[in-house]
C-alpha atoms as one frame of an Amber mdcrd trajectory, in Angstrom:
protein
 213.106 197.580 113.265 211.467 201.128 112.568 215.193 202.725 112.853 216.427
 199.994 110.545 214.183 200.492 107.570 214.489 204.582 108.326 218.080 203.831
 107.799 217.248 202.515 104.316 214.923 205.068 102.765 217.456 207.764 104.062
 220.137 206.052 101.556 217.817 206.028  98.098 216.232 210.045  99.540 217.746
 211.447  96.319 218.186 208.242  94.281 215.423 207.938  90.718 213.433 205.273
  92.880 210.749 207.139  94.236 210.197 208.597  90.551 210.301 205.374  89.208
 207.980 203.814  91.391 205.356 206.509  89.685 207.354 206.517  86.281 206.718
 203.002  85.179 203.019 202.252  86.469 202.287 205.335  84.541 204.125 204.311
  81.337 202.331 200.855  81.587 198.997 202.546  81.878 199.629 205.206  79.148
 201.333 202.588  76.701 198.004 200.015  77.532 195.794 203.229  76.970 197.079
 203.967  73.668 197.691 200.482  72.022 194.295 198.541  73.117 191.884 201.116
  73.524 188.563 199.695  74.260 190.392 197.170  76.329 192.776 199.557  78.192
 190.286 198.542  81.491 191.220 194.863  81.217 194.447 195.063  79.666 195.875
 197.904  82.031 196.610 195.655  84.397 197.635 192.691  82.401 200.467 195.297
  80.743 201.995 195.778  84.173 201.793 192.495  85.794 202.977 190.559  82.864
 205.449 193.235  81.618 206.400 196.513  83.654 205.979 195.085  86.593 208.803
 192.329  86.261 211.454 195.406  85.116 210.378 197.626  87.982 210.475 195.022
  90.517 214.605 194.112  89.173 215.495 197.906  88.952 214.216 198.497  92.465
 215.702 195.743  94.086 219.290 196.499  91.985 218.817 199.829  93.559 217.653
 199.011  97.308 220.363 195.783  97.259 222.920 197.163  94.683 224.398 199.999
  97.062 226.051 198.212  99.477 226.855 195.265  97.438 229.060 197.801  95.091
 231.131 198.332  98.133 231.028 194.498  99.223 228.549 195.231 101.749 231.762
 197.012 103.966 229.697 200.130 104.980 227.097 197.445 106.815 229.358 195.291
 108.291 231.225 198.011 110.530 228.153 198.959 111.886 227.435 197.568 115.526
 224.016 196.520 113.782 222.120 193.215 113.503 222.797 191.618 109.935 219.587
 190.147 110.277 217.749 193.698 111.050 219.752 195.168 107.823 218.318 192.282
 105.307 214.665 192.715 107.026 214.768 196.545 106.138 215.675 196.112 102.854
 212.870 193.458 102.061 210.547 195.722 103.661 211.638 198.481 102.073 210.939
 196.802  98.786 207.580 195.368  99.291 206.670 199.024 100.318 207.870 200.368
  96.814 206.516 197.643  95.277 202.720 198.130  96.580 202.923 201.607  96.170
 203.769 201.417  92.261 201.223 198.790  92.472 198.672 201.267  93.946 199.977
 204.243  91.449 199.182 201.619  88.301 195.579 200.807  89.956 194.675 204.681
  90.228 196.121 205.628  86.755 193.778 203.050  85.362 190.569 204.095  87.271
 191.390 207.764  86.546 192.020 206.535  82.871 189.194 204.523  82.330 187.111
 207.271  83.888 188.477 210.053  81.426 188.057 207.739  78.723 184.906 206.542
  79.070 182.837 209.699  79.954 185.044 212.214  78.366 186.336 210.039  74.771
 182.751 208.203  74.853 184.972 205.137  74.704 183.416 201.627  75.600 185.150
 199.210  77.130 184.901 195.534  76.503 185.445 192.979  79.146 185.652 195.602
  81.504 186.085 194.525  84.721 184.230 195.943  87.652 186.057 198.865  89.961
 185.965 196.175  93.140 187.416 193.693  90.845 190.227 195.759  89.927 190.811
 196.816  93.288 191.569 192.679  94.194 193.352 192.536  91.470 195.713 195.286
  92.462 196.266 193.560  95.821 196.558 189.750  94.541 199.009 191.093  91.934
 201.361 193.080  94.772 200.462 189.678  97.083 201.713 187.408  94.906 204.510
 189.348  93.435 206.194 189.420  97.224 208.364 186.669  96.759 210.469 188.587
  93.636 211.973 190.636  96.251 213.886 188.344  98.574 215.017 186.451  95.100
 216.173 189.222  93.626 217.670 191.300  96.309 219.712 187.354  96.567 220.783
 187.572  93.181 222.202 191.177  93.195 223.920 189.697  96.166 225.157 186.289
  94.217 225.675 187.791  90.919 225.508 191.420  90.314 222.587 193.525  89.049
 223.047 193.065  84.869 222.843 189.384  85.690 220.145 189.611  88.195 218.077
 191.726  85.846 218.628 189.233  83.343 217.498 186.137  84.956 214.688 187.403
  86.899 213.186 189.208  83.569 214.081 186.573  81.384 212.294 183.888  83.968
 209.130 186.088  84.151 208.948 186.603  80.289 209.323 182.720  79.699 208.527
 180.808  82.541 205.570 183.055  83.935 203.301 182.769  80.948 203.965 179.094
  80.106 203.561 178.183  83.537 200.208 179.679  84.547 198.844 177.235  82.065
 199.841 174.434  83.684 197.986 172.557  86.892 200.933 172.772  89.201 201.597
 176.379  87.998 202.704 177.400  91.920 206.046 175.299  91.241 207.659 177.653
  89.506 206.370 181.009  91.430 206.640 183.057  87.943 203.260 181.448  86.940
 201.519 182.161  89.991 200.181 186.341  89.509 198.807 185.700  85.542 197.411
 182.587  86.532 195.502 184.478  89.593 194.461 186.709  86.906 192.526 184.569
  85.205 189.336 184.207  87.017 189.771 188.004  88.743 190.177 190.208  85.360
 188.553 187.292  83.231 192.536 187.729  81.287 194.726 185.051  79.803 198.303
 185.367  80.037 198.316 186.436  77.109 196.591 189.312  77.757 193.191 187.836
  75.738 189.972 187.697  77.030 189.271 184.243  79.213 186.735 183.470  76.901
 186.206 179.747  75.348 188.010 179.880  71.739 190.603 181.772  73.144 194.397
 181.233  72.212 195.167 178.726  75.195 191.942 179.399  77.486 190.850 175.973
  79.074 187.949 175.908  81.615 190.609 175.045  84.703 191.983 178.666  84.301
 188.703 180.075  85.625 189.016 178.081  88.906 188.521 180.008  92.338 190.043
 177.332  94.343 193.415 176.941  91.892 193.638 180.935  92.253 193.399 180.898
  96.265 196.109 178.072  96.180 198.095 180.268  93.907 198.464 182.884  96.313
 198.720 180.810  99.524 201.469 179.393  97.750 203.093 182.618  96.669 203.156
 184.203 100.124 204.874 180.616 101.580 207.669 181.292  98.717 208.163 184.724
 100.192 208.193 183.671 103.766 210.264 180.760 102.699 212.870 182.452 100.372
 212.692 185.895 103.156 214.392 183.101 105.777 216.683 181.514 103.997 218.059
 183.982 102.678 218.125 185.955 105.500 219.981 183.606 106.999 222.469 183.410
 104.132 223.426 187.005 104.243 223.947 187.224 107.872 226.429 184.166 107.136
 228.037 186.973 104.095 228.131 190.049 105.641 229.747 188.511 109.166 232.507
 186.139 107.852
């Protein structure tokens, strides 16, 4: 497997990825920074999750899956290679990128928060605590897993403009309404800001979790709802990983 997913890196060495994966957690963090101020501590994360995040996640994937699907996956399927292997390396491959943007975003904000506090005399409201944001960083990459298999599918199935389209469009619409709802895990988009909810003490919305709140309702606080959330997320990814797994060894080989 380790030879597999050396393959992959080796073909995106010189490609914007790897600047990307820096690029856009540090745009989220800068943009969040300079447009909430006192909040930037809450709010830093709630920018990427809820916005960068669902861009960087479509570009990556168009990159990592986009390649070989330009040349109708011909430069795989001459290879005395396992199909299987090839589709495992490039999901791994992605949820590698993916945590370390993830991990970028959570240091930009510590380093930011630290800069601004002691050296702008800023104060932050609703600030939540460094081991909170540290959780948060790992439930948002944790439940964020199962984007990758789905969209690394759809450049398959439809091309990257229409991938990027439906998987942003989804996450824009369906994420926030979604995470208000009680089954919220049915429609995995809702699953990461409703998480959010009783870890940053942030709405959707990107408002405090405070009663008298646009759309806060005591149920979005709950511990259990959140640990259900992510069980659920990581069964999506094992789920959609398989199947479609499956479904491109049955592409690439017939």
């Amino acid at each position: 497997m380790n030879t597999y997913l050396k393959a992959e890196k080796m073909k995106y060495r010189h490609t914007f990825l790897w600047w990307l994966m820096i690029l856009m957690p540090a745009v989220s963090a800068f943009l969040s920074a300079q447009l909430t101020h006192n909040y930037f501590a809450m709010d830093g994360y709630n920018w990427w999750y809820m916005l960068m995040m669902p861009g960087f996640l479509t570009v990556a994937c168009s990159q990592i899956g986009g390649k070989d699907h330009k040349k109708q996956n011909r430069t795989i399927w001459v290879l005395p290679a396992d199909m299987r292997r090839i589709w495992d390396a490039k999901v791994l491959l992605s949820v590698m990128v993916s945590g370390l943007a993830t991990l970028f975003l959570t240091v930009f904000v510590l380093a930011g928060s630290v800069i601004m506090e002691r050296g702008l005399h800023m104060t932050f409201f609703n600030a939540p605590s460094v081991p909170a944001q540290i959780l948060a960083a790992i439930l948002i990459w944790l439940t964020s897993l199962w984007q990758l298999p789905f969209c690394l599918f759809l450049v398959q199935k439809t091309g990257v403009l229409v991938m990027v389209i439906i998987s942003v469009g989804l996450s824009q619409v369906a994420g926030p309404l979604m995470a208000l709802e009680k089954l919220f895990f049915l429609i995995p988009y809702g699953i990461t800001p409703r998480v959010m909810c009783p870890v940053l003490k942030t709405l959707p919305n990107g408002l405090p979790a405070q009663p008298g709140q646009m759309t806060y309702t005591p149920q979005l606080m709950s511990i259990p709802a959140a640990a259900v959330g992510v069980v659920v997320s990581l069964l999506w990814f094992a789920a959609l990983w398989y199947f479609i797994r499956k479904w491109f060894q049955r592409q690439v080989e017939k």
